[in-house]
PLY file of the C-alpha trace (Angstrom):
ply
format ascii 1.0
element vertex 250
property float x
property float y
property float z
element edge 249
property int vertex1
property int vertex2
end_header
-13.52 -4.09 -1.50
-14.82 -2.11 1.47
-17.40 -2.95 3.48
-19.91 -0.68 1.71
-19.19 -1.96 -1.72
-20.06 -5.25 -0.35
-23.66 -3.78 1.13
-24.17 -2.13 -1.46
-23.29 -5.08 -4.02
-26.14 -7.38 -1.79
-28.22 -4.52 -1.89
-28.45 -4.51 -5.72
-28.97 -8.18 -5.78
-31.94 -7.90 -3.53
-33.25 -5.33 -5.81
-32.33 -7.59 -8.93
-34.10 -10.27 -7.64
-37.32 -8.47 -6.18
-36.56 -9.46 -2.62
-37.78 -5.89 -2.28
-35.78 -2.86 -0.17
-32.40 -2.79 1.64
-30.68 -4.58 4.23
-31.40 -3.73 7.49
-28.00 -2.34 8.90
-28.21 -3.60 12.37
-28.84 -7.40 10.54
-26.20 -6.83 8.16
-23.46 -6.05 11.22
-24.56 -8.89 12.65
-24.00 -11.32 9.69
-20.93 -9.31 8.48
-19.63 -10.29 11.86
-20.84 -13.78 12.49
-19.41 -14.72 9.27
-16.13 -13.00 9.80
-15.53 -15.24 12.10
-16.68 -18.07 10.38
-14.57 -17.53 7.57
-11.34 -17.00 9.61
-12.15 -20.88 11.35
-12.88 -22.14 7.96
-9.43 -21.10 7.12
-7.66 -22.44 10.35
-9.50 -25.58 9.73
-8.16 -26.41 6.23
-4.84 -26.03 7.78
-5.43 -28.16 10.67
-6.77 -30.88 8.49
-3.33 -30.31 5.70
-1.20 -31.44 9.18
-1.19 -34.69 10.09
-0.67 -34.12 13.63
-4.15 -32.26 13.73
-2.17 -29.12 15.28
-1.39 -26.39 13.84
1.97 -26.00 12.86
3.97 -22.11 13.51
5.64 -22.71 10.14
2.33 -23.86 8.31
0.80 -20.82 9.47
3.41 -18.16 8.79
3.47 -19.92 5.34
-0.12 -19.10 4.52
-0.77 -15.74 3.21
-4.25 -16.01 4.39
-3.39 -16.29 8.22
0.38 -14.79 8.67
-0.91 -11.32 9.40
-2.72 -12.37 12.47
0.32 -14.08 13.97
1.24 -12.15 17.53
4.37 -12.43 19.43
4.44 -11.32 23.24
6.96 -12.29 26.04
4.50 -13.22 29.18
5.46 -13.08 32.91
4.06 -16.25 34.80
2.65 -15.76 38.46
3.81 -19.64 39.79
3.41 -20.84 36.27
0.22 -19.69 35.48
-0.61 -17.30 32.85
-4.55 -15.67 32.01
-5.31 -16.49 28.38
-7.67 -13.60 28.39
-4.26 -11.14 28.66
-3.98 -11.82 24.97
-5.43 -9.88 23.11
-7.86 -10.99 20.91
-6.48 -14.63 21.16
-7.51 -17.41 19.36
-5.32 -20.21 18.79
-1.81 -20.46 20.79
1.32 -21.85 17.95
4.25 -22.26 20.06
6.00 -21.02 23.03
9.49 -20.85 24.17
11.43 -20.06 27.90
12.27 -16.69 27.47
15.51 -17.46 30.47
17.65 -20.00 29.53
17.64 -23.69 31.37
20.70 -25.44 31.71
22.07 -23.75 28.92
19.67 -22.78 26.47
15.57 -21.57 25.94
13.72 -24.83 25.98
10.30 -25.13 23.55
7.23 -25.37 26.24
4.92 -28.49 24.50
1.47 -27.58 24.33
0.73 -31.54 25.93
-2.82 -33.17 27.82
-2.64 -33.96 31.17
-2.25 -37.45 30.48
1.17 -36.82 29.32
2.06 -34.57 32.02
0.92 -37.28 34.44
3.74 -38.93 32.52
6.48 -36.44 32.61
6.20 -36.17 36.41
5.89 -39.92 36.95
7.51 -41.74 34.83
11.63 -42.22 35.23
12.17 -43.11 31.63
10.09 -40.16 30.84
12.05 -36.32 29.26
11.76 -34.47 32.61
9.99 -31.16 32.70
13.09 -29.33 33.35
14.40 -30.72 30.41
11.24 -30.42 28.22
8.55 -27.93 29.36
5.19 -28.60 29.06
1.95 -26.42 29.32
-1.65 -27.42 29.99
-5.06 -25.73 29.46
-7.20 -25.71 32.93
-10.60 -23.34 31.87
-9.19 -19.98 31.16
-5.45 -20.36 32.35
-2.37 -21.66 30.35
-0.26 -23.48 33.33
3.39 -23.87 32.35
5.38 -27.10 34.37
7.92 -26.52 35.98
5.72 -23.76 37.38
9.14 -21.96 38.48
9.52 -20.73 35.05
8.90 -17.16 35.18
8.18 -15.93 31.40
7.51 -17.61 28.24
7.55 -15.92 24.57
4.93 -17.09 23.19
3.26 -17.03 18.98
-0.68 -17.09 18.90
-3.50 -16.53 16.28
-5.70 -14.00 16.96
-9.00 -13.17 15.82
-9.60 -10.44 13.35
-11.34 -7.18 13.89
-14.64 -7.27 14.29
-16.11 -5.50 11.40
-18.47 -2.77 11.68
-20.44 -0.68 8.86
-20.75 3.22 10.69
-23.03 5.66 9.10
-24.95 9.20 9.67
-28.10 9.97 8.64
-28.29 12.85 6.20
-31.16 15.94 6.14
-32.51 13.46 3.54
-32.86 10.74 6.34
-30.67 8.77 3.88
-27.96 6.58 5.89
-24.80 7.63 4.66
-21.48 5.64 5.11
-19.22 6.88 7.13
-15.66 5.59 6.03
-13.04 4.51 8.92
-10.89 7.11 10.34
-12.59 9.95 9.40
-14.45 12.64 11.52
-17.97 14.94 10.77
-18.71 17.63 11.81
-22.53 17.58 11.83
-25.19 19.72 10.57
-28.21 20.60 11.56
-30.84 18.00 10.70
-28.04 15.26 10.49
-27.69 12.43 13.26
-24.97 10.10 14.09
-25.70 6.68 14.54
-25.47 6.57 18.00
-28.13 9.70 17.56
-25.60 12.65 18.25
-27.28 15.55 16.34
-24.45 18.03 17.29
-20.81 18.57 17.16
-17.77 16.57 16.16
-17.99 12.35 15.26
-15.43 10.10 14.66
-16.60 6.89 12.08
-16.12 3.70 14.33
-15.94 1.74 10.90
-13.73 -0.92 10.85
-12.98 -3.04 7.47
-12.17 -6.31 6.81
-8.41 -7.71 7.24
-8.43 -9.82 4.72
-6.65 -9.57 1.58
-8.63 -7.99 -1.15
-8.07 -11.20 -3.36
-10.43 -13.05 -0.62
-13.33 -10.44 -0.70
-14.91 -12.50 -3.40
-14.71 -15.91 -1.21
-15.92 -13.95 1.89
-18.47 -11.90 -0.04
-20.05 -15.02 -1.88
-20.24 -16.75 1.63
-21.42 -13.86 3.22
-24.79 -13.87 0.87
-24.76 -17.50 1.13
-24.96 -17.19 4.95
-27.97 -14.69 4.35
-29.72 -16.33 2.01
-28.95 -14.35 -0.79
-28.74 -16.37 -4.20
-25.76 -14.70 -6.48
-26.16 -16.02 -10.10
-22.76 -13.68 -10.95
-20.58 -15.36 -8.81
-18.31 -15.91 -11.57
-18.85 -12.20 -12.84
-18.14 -10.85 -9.52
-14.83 -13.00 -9.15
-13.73 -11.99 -12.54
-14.34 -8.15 -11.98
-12.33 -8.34 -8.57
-9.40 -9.82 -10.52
-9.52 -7.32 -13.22
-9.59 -4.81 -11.20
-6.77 -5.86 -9.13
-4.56 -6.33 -12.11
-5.42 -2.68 -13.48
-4.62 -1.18 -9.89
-1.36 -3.08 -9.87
-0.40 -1.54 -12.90
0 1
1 2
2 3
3 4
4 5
5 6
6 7
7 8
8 9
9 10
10 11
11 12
12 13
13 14
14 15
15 16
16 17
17 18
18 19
19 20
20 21
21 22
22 23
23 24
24 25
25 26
26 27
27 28
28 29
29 30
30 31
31 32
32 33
33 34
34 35
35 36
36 37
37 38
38 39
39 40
40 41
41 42
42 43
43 44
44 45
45 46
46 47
47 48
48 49
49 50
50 51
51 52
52 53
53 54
54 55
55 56
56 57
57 58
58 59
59 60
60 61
61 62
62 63
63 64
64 65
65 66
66 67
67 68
68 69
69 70
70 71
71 72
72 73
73 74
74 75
75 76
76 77
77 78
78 79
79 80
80 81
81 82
82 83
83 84
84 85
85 86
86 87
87 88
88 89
89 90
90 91
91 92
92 93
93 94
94 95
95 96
96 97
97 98
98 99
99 100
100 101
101 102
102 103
103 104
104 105
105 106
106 107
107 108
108 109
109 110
110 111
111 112
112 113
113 114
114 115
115 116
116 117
117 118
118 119
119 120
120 121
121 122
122 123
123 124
124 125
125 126
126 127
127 128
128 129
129 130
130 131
131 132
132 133
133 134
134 135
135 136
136 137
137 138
138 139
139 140
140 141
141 142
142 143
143 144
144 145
145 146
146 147
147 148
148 149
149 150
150 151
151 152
152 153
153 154
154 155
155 156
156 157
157 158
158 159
159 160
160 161
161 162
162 163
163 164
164 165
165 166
166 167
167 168
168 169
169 170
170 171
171 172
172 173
173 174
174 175
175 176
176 177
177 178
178 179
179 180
180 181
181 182
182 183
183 184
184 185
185 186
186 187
187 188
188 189
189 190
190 191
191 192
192 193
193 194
194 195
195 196
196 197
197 198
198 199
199 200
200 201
201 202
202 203
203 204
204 205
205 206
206 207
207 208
208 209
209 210
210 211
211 212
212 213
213 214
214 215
215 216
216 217
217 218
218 219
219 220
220 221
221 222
222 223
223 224
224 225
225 226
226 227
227 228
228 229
229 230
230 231
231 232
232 233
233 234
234 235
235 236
236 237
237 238
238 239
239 240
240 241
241 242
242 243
243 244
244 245
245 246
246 247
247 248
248 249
């Protein structure tokens, strides 16, 4: 379901329901994005609360269908141990993380741990040392890795999705038209962009959802939910998404 079916699917129930007009396309990015984001949490969250460690696990993640393809894998150099979370792009939630030299033999896991237990690490003799058992700490924006003479770590993180955006031009007509992703326009005269180019070449900065198309329903329904929107054919919509599904997999 692209991102235009799903305007224009809120568009007919504002219609159907005599809210009167269309969407305003500025509000509509907005909300499309807020709740992008809101639905990817809601997702993490279910999965934190299935683990009864309250973390989320590498191996319950890559499991679920819903959150695998925003897994990312990078090896990351360490200046003294510490490491910029904002050099990850799009980062959301870090997984697990591993000594990309070996120590004393082998690549030691680095333990995502509080400072409490770091206080114990260092301190305590009966304690795994750090050498032994990395461990990494959150201080504001950095990720500090101990024994800060580690120079790299591989490290597995969630990141966010694409922000989605809904890019149009406006016809001769003054009629917004969609303008799909990766495509470009040359425009005519009378027709604007809508960053108000009225001349030459433009490329469509639409971006679409990265979910699944069996979640558009789920997102869709709490997408109108979020803006107010009542949808008495919830169930109709969910049933025609499946249908159609099964007749393209055909």
């Amino acid at each position: 379901m692209s991102i235009n079916e799903i305007r224009l699917y809120i568009n007919a129930l504002l219609n159907k329901d005599e809210f009167g007009g269309e969407l305003n396309l500025q509000e509509f990015n907005l909300a499309l994005n807020e709740y992008n984001i809101e639905f990817y949490k809601s997702k993490v969250q279910s999965l934190y609360a299935a683990d009864a460690s309250g973390a989320l696990d590498y191996d319950v993640i890559y499991a679920s269908k819903v959150l695998r393809p925003f897994i990312v894998r990078v090896t990351q150099a360490l200046n003294s141990g510490v490491m910029g979370i904002g050099t990850l792009q799009g980062y959301a939630y870090l997984l697990k993380s591993m000594t990309t030299d070996f120590i004393n033999g082998e690549r030691r896991s680095v333990d995502l741990i509080n400072h409490e237990k770091l206080f114990d690490q260092m301190t305590n003799v009966l304690a795994v040392p750090l050498i032994e058992r990395p461990g990494a700490v959150f201080e504001g924006t950095n990720l500090i890795v101990y024994p800060t003479n580690i120079t790299s770590i591989d490290i597995a993180y969630l990141r966010f999705p694409a922000a989605p955006v809904f890019d149009y031009f406006i016809n001769i007509y003054d009629k917004e038209v969609f303008f799909p992703a990766g495509t470009t326009r040359t425009l005519s005269a009378g027709e604007t962009g809508s960053l108000g180019q009225t001349t030459g070449d433009v490329t469509s900065t639409t971006v679409e959802l990265e979910y699944t198309e069996d979640l558009h329903p789920e997102f869709l329904n709490g997408l109108l939910g979020k803006l107010g929107i009542p949808n008495r054919d919830q169930v109709i919509l969910q049933t025609s998404m499946m249908n159609e599904q099964k007749t393209e997999s055909k």
